[in-house]
C-alpha positions in Angstrom: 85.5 136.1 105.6 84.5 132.6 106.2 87.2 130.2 107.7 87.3 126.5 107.4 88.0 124.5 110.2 89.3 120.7 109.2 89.6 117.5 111.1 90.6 114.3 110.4 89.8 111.0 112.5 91.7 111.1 115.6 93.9 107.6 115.0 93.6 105.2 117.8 97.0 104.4 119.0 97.5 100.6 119.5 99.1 99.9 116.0 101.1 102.2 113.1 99.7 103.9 110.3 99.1 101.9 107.7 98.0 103.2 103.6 93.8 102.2 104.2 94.3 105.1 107.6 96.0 107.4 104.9 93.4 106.8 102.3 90.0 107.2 104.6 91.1 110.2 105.8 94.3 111.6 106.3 95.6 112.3 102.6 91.5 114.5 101.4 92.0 115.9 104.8 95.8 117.3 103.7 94.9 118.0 100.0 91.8 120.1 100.9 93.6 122.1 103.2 96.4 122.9 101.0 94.1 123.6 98.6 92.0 126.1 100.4 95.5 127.5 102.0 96.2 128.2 98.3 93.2 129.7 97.8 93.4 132.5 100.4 91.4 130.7 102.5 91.5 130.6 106.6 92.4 127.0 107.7 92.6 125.0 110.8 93.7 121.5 110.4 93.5 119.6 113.4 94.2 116.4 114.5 96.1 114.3 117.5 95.9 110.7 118.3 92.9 108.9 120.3 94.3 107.1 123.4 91.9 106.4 125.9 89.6 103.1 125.9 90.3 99.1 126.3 91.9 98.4 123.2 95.1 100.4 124.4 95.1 98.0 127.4 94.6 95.0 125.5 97.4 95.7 123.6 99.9 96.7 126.4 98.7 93.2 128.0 99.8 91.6 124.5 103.1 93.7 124.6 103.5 92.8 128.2 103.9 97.1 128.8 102.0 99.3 130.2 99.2 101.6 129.0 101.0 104.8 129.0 104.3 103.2 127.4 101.8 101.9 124.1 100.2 105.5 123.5 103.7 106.8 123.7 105.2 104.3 121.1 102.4 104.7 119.2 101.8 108.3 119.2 105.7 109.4 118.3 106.0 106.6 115.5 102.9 107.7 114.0 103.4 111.8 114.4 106.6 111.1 112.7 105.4 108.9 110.0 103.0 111.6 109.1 105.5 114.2 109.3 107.2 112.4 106.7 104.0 112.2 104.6 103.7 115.8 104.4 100.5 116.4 106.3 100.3 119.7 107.4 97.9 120.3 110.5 98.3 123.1 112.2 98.4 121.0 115.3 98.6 117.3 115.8 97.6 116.5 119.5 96.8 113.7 122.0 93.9 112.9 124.7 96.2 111.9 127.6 97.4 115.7 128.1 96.1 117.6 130.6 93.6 119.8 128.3 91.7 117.0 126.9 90.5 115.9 130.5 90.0 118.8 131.4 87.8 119.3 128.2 85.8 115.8 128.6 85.0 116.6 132.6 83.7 120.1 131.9 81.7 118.3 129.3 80.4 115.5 131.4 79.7 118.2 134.1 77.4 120.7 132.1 75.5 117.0 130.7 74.9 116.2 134.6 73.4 119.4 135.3 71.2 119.4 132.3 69.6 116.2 133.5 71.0 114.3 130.3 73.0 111.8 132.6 70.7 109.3 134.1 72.3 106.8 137.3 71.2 103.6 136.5 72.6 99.9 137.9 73.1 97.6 135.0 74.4 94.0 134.8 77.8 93.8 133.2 80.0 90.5 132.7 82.5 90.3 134.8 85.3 88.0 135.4 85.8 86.2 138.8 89.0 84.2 138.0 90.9 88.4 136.8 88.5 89.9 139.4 87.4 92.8 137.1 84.3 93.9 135.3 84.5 93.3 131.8 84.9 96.2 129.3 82.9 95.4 126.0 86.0 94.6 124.0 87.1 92.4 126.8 84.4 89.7 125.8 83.9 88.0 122.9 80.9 85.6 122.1 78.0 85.4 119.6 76.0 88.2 117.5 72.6 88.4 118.6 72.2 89.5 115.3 73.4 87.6 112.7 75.3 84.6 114.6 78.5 86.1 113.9 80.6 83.8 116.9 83.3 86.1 117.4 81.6 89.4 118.2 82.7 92.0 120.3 80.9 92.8 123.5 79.4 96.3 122.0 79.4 95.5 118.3 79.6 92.6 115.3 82.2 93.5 112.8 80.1 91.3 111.1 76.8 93.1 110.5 77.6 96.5 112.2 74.9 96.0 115.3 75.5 97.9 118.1 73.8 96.2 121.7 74.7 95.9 125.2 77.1 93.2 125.7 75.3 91.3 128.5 72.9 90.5 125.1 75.9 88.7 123.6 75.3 84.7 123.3 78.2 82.0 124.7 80.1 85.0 126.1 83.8 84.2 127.2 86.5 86.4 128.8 89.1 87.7 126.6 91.1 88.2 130.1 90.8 84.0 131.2 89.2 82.6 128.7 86.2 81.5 131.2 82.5 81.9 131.0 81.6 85.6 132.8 79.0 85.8 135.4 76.6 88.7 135.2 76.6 91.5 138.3 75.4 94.5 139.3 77.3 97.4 138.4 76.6 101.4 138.8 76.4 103.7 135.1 75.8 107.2 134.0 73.8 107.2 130.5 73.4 109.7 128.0 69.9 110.5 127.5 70.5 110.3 123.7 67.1 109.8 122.7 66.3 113.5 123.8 68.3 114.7 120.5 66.9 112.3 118.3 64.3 115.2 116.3 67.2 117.6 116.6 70.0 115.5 114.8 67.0 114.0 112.1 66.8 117.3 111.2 70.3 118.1 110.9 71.0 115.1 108.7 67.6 115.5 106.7 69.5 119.4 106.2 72.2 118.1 104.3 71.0 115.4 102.5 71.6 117.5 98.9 75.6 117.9 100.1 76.8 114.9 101.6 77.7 111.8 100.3 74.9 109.2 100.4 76.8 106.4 102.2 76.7 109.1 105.2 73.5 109.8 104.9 72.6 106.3 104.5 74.4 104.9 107.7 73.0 107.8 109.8 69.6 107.3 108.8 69.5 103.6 109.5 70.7 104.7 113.3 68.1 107.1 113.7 65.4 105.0 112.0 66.3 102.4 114.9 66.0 105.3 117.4 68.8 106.6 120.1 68.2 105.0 123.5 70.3 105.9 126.6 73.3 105.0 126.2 76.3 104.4 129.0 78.6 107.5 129.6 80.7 105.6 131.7 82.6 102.4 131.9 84.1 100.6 134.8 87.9 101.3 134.1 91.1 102.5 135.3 92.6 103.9 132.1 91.1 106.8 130.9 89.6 109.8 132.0 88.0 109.5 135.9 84.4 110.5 136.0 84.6 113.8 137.7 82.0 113.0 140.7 81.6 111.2 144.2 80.7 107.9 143.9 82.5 107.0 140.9 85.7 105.7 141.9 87.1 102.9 139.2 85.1 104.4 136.4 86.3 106.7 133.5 84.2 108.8 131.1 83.5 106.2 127.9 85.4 107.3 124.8 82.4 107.1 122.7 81.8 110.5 124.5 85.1 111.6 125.4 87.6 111.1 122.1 85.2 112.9 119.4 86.4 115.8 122.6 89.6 115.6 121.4 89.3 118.1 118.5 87.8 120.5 120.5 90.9 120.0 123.1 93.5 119.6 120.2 92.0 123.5 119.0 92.4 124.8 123.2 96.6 123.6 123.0 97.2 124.9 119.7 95.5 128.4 121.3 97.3 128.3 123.8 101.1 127.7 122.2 100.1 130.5 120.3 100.0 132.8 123.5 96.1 133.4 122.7 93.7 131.2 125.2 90.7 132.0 124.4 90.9 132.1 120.3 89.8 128.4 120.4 86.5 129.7 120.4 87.0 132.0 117.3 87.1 128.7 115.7 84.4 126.6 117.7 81.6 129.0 118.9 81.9 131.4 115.6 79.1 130.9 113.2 81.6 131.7 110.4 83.4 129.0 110.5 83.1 126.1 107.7 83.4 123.1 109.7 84.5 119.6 107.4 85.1 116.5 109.2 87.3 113.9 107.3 87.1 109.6 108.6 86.5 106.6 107.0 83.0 104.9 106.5 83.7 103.0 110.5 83.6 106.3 112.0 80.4 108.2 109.9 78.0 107.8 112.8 80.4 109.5 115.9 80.9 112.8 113.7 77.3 113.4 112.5 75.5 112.1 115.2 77.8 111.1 118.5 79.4 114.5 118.3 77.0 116.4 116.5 74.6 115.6 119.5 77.3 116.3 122.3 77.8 120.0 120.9 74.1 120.7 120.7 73.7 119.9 124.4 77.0 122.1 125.6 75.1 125.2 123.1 77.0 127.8 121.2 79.0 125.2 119.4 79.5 124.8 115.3 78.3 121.3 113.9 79.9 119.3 111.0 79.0 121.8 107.7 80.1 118.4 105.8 81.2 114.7 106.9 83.1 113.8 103.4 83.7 110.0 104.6 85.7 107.2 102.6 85.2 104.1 102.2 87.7 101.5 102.6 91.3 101.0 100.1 92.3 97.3 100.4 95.6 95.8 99.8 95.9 93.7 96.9 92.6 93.1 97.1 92.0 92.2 100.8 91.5 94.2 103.6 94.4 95.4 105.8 95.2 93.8 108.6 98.0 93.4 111.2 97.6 89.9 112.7 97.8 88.9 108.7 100.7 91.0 107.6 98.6 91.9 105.0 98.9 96.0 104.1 101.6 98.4 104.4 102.4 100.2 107.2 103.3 104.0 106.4 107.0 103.8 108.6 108.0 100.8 106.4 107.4 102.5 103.2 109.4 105.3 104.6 112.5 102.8 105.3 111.9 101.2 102.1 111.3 104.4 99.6 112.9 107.1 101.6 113.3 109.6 99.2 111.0 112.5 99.2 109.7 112.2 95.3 108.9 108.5 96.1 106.6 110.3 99.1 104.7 112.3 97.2 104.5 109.1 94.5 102.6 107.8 97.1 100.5 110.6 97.9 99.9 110.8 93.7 99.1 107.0 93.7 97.0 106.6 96.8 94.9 109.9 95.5 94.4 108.5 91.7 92.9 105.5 93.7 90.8 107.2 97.0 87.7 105.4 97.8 85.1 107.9 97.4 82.4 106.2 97.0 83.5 102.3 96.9 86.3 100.2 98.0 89.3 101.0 96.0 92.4 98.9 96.1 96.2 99.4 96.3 98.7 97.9 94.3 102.7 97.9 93.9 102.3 97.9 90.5 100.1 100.8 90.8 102.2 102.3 92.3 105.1 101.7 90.0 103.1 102.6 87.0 101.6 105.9 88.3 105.2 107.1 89.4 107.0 105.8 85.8 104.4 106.2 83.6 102.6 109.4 84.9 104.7 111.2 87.1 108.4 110.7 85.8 107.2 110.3 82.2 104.7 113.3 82.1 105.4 116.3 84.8 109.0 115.6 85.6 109.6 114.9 82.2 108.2 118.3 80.8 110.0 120.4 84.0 113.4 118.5 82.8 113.4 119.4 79.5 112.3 123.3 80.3 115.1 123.2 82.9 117.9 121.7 81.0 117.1 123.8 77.9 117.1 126.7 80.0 120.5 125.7 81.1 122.0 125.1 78.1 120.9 128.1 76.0 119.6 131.0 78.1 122.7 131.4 80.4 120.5 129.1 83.5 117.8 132.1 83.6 114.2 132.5 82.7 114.8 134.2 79.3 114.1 137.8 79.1 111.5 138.7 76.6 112.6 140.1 73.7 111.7 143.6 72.2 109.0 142.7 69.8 107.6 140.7 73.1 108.0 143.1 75.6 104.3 143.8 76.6 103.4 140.0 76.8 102.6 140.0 80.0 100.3 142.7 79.8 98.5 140.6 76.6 98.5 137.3 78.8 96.0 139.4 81.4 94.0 140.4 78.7 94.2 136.8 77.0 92.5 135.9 80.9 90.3 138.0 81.3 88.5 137.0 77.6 88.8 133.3 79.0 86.9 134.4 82.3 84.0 135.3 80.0 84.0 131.5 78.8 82.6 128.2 80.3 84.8 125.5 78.6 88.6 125.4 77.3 87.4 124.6 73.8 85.2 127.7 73.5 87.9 130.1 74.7 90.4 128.6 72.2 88.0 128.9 69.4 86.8 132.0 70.2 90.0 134.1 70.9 92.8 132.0 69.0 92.7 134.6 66.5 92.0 137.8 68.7 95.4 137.4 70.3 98.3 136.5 67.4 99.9 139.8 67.8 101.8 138.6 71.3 100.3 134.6 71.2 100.7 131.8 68.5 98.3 129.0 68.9 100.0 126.8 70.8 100.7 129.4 73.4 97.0 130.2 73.3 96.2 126.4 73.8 98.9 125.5 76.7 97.2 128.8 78.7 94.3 127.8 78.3 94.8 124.4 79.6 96.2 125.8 83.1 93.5 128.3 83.3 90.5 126.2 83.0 92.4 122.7 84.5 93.0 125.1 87.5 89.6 126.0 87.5 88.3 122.5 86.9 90.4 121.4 89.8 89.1 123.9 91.8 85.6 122.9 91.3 86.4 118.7 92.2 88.4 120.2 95.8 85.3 122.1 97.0 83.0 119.1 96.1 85.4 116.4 97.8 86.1 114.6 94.3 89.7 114.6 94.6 90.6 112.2 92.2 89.1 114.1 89.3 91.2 117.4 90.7 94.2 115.3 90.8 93.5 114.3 87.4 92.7 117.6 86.0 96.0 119.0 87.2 98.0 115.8 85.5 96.2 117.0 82.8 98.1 120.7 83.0 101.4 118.8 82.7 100.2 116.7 79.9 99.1 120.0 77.7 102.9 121.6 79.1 104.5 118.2 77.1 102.6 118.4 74.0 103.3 122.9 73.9 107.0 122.1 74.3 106.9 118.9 71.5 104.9 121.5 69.0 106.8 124.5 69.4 110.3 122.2 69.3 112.4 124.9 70.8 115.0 123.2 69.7 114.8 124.6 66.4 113.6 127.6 67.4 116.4 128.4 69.1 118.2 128.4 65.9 116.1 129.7 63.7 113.8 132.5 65.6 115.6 133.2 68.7 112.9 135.6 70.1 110.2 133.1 69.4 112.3 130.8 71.2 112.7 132.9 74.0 109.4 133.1 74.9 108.1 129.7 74.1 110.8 129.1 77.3 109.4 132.5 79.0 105.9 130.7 78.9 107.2 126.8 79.9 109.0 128.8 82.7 105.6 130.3 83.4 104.0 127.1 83.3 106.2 125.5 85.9 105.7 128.1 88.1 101.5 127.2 87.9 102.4 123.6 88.4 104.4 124.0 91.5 101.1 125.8 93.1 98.6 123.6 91.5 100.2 120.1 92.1 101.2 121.3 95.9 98.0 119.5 97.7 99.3 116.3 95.8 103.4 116.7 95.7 104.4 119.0 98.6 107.6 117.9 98.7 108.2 118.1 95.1 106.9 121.3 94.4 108.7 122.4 96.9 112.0 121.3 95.1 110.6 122.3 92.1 110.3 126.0 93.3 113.8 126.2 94.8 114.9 125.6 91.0 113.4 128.0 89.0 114.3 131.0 92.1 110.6 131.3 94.1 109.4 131.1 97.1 107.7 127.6 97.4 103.5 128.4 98.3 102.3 124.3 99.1 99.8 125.7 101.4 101.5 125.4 104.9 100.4 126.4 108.4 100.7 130.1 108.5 100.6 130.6 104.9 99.7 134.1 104.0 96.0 134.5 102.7 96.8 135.3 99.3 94.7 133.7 96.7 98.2 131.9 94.5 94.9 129.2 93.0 92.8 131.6 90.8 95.9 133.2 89.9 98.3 130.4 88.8 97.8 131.1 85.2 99.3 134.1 85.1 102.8 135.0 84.9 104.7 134.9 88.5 108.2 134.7 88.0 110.8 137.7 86.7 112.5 137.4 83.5 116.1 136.2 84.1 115.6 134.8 87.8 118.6 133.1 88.0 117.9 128.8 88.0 119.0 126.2 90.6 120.7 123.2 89.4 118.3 120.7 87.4 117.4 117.8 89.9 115.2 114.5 88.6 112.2 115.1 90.4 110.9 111.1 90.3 113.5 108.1 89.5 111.9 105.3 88.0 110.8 102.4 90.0 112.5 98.7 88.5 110.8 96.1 88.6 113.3 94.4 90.7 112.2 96.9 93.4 108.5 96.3 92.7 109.5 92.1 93.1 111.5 92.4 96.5 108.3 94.3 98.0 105.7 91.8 96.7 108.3 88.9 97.8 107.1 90.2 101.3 103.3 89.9 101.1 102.3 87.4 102.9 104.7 85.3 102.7 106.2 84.0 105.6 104.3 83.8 109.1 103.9 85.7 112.4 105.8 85.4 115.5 104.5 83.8 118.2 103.9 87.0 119.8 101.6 88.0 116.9 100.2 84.2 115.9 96.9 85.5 117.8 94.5 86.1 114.9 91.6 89.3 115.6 88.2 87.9 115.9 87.1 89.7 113.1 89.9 87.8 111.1 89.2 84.0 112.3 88.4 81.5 109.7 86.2 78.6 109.7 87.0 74.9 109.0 85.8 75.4 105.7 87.8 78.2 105.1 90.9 76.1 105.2 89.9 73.7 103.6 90.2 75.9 100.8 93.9 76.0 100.7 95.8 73.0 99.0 98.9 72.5 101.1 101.6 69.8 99.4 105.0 68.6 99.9 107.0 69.5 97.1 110.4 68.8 96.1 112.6 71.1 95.1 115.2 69.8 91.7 116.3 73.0 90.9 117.4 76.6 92.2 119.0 79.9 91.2 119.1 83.2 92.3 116.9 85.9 89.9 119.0 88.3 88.6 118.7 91.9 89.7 117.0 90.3 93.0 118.7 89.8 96.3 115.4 88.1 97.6 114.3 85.8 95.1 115.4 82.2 94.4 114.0 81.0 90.7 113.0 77.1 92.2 111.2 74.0 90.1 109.5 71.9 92.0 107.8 68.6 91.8 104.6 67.8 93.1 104.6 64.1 91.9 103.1 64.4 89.0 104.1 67.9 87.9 106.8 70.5 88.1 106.2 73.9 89.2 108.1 77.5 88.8 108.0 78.8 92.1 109.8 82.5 93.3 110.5 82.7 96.7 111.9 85.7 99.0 114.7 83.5 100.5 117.7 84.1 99.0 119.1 86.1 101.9 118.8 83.2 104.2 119.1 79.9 101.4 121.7 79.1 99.1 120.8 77.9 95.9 122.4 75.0 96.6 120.7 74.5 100.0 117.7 74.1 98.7 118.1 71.6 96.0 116.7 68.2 97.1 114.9 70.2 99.8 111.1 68.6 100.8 108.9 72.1 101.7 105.5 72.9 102.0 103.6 75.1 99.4 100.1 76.3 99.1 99.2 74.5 95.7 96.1 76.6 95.3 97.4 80.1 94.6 96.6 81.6 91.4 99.6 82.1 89.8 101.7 85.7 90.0 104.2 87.5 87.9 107.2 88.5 89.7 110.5 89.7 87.6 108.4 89.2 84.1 108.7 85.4 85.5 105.7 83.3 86.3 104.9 82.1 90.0 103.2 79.0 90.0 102.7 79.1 94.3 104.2 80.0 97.8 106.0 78.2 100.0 105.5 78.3 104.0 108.3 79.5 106.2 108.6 81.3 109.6 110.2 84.6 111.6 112.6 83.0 113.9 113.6 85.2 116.9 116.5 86.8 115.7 115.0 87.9 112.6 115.9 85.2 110.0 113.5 82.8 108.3 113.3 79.0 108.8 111.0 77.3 106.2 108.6 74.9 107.1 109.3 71.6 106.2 107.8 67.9 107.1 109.2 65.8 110.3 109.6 63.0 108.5 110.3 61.8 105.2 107.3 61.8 102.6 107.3 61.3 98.8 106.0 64.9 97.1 103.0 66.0 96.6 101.6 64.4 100.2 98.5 66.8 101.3 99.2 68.3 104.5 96.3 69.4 107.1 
């Protein structure tokens, strides 16, 4: 039987999770796992974080830490966070153990007796006030490409170029500030060009599977052609180049991280007391190999890597690279230096409830970015759980539970005599809709064939989960998991409608056998959604299987290779299995919760240890001079009712009064802020917060000890003075 083997971008660990990380690659990587778990399927999920390379120092200089002490924040924070999330790898691992070096050495090793590692002296920057050689993301300067003036020293965020940093123009130390000098510097380079046929054909092989932005992005590399590139960089963090003569220099993660699956599979072998059974996975021509990242990572898993197996031999390549593009935040990119985004731990403080986790998972899936930018929202994310989950699937599993309560002594109802071999028409009822291609031919077709045990309705709600599982099943296997997601919403949404139209309710009063098993099949039904909306809702279908008596099935580690998917249409659960107590699977989100998170976007300013913006997220002069920054006034104030955040202010400009909501109110009194002179960015399109309108922002900053200050003129000045 073939297995799958899954990995998902190994996150670097200088920062937390935020919902862009999650969206690239981490939630498809999760769902198609599940999904294939539930299918019977053989899975490996691996992943572990990525902690070698200059970054990691740059940020434990910023933090004033060391090295070691960032990848350990860093790595627990985020392994928790995606605990939390419900991602279910079989092992999540990291490239500072003792496994991974031993990995990228044994790797480096078999490429220096190959001949693919070529000893060559190159001029690198280096830095005579810090005394060190200059890593490539230790220099900054200008793109020899496009002009871009703050480019890294490997790459322009800009225009995507990759070049050797000493090509950079107006370089400058990101250690002193001060102009490098160029020296002389011993390298080992990776003869890449020697693969360059070999991986053409292995893209040109799957061009009718993968997506066409991979294809795209590794067909522009190869049309450039793969020159040597450096295998080693002159460091002392990371992993030491295992040879004489190369003292102070560590194995580049370019080649080393990609490694870290491979090392990731070798610890999870070996905490199962088997070895050697990393290479069942690995080295076995059997295995399925998918490789989930965003669109920044396309070219290190189908050619980097691809091109690092094919010289060790006997290794598996990617069978398919299903890359995202990028979700934004409100419509701009993430980003940390900005406080723009979300970071996956404060969700978790703010919503932690496990049906609000899996209203993310729902939300964030409805809205992947297969093959363009998608955006996130709050009120996305408000709507999706109110008006979709609460309203549609929790609504219909309420109603079955509750009635089931109430009138059938808290059991799945026994079927009555003149129903007592429905179970054995329901298989027929499948088998007839095997023969069929669509829903609406089935229905047509054997509606009539089936009254004895099956009145339309039924014959309509089975239907729906046979072919929406079916339908689902198709979008998993061809990485289109917003269509799978929707298909299964669409289970729940037939499930509503079958228990408005048979109205049990009156049933129950006038037919009680037909009753019964209009309950025996919404029972039935639940039992199909728990399985088929696990990839999406682990957590809840967990719930939800505790409450009508089964075993939850979400497609864990270790799950049993038994095929629940194909099968979830057909009855699973035993007439009067006693019921669990009713729970609400998703609360509605208020809109007072929806205002207090938006209060927080953006609106106040970094500390001073975070005031540094990223080069890629400078702006020019001209940028600024985009944003309208006036005094204002303020004449009036009052809190917003069902807000402890936001203050309800009226501001004059001079000559006009503005509605302003600010996220203050924990640290200003109303009456504080009346006759108040603040600054406000004029300019902002106006936003609707509490149903009110918000006609601007004002400016205020962290203080130390956690509280905000706002930011208000020196001296006195009438209102509506421009400030620059």
């Amino acid at each position: 039987m073939t297995q799958t083997l899954i990995t998902a971008a190994l996150p670097y660990v200088n920062s937390f999770l935020h919902l862009g990380h999650l969206a690239g690659a981490y939630l498809p990587a999760d769902m198609y796992s599940r999904f294939l778990r539930l299918s019977g399927r053989k899975v490996l999920f691996v992943c572990g974080s990525d902690e070698h390379g200059v970054a990691i120092t740059i940020s434990a200089d910023k933090e004033h830490t060391t090295p070691d002490k960032i990848i350990d924040k860093y790595h627990f924070a985020n392994k928790l966070a995606f605990e939390r999330f419900g991602m279910s790898f079989d092992i999540f691992s990291r490239t500072s153990l003792p496994e991974h070096a031993e990995t990228a050495q044994e790797f480096f090793l078999d490429w220096l007796k190959k001949g693919l590692l070529v000893e060559k002296e190159e001029n690198q920057f280096y830095d005579e006030e810090a005394q060190m050689f200059l890593p490539d993301r230790y220099v900054e300067g200008t793109c020899p490409n496009c002009g871009n003036e703050r480019a890294r020293g490997d790459q322009c965020d800009n225009c995507s170029a990759n070049y050797n940093q000493t090509d950079l123009l107006n370089p400058k130390s990101v250690v002193s500030g001060k102009t490098p000098v160029v020296r002389s510097t011993k390298h080992w380079y990776f003869k890449m060009g020697d693969f360059q046929e070999r991986l053409e054909h292995y893209i040109e092989s799957n061009a009718t599977q993968w997506k066409d932005n991979v294809l795209q992005q590794s067909r522009s590399w190869l049309k450039q052609g793969l020159a040597d590139r450096a295998a080693t960089r002159d460091m002392t963090w990371g992993i030491p180049v295992p040879i004489e003569g190369a003292k102070g220099k560590v194995i580049y993660v370019w080649f080393e991280a990609v490694l870290g699956y491979i090392s990731a599979t070798k610890e999870w072998a070996n905490l199962h007391n088997s070895p050697e059974e990393w290479k069942q996975w690995w080295q076995n021509p059997d295995t399925e190999y998918i490789a989930f990242l965003g669109k920044d990572n396309i070219v290190f898993h189908t050619l980097i890597f691809p091109m690092l197996l094919m010289a060790k031999e006997n290794y598996i390549l990617p069978t398919n690279v299903p890359a995202n593009e990028f979700m934004n935040f409100e419509g701009k990119k993430f980003s940390k230096s900005m406080n723009w985004g979300i970071f996956l731990h404060d969700f978790q403080r703010d919503f932690p409830g496990a049906g609000q986790t899996d209203a993310l998972r729902y939300t964030i899936a409805m809205n992947l970015p297969e093959t363009k930018d998608s955006d996130f929202t709050w009120q996305d994310l408000q709507a999706r759980n109110n008006n979709e989950l609460a309203a549609i699937f929790g609504n219909f599993v309420n109603r079955v539970v509750q009635f089931l309560h109430k009138n059938f002594d808290e059991k799945v109802p026994a079927l009555p005599e003149r129903f007592a071999k429905l179970t054995d028409a329901w298989k027929l009822l499948l088998e007839d809709f095997s023969r069929e291609e669509s829903r609406e031919q089935a229905q047509e077709k054997y509606e009539n064939k089936h009254l004895r045990y099956f009145s339309p309705n039924d014959v309509a709600l089975i239907a729906a989960i046979h072919f929406g599982a079916k339908k689902a099943a198709e979008h998993y296997s061809r990485f289109r998991f917003r269509d799978a997601v929707s298909e299964t919403m669409n289970i729940a949404r037939a499930a509503n409608k079958y228990f408005n139209d048979t109205a049990p309710w009156k049933t129950v009063k006038s037919d009680h056998d037909e009753c019964a098993k209009t309950l025996y099949i919404c029972s039935q039904t639940i039992g199909a959604l728990s399985v088929l909306f696990a990839p999406i809702l682990p957590n809840t279908c967990t719930t939800l299987s505790q409450m009508i008596g089964v075993q939850p099935e979400t497609g864990e580690p270790n799950s049993e290779l038994i095929d629940r998917w194909s099968k979830a249409a057909f009855p699973a659960i035993a007439e009067q299995t006693p019921l669990a107590s009713p729970e609400v699977l998703f609360t509605k989100i208020e809109d007072s919760t929806i205002a207090e998170q938006v209060s927080k976007m953006g609106a106040t300013t970094q500390t001073t240890a975070e005031i540094k913006a990223e080069p890629s997220e400078m702006i020019t002069i001209d940028d600024f001079k985009k944003i309208k920054l006036r005094t204002a006034l303020v004449i009036s104030a009052e809190r917003v009712p069902k807000s402890e955040k936001l203050l309800k202010l009226q501001v004059t400009l001079g000559n006009e009064t503005r509605q302003i909501l600010a996220g203050i109110a924990k640290f200003y009194t109303p009456e504080e802020m009346v006759g108040k002179t603040v600054i406000v960015v004029a300019n902002l399109q106006p936003a609707k917060l509490m149903g009110m309108e918000s006609q601007g922002m004002l400016l205020a900053a962290n203080t130390p000890e956690g509280t905000l200050a706002l930011v208000t003129p020196e001296s006195i000045v009438g209102a509506g003075a421009e400030v620059r």
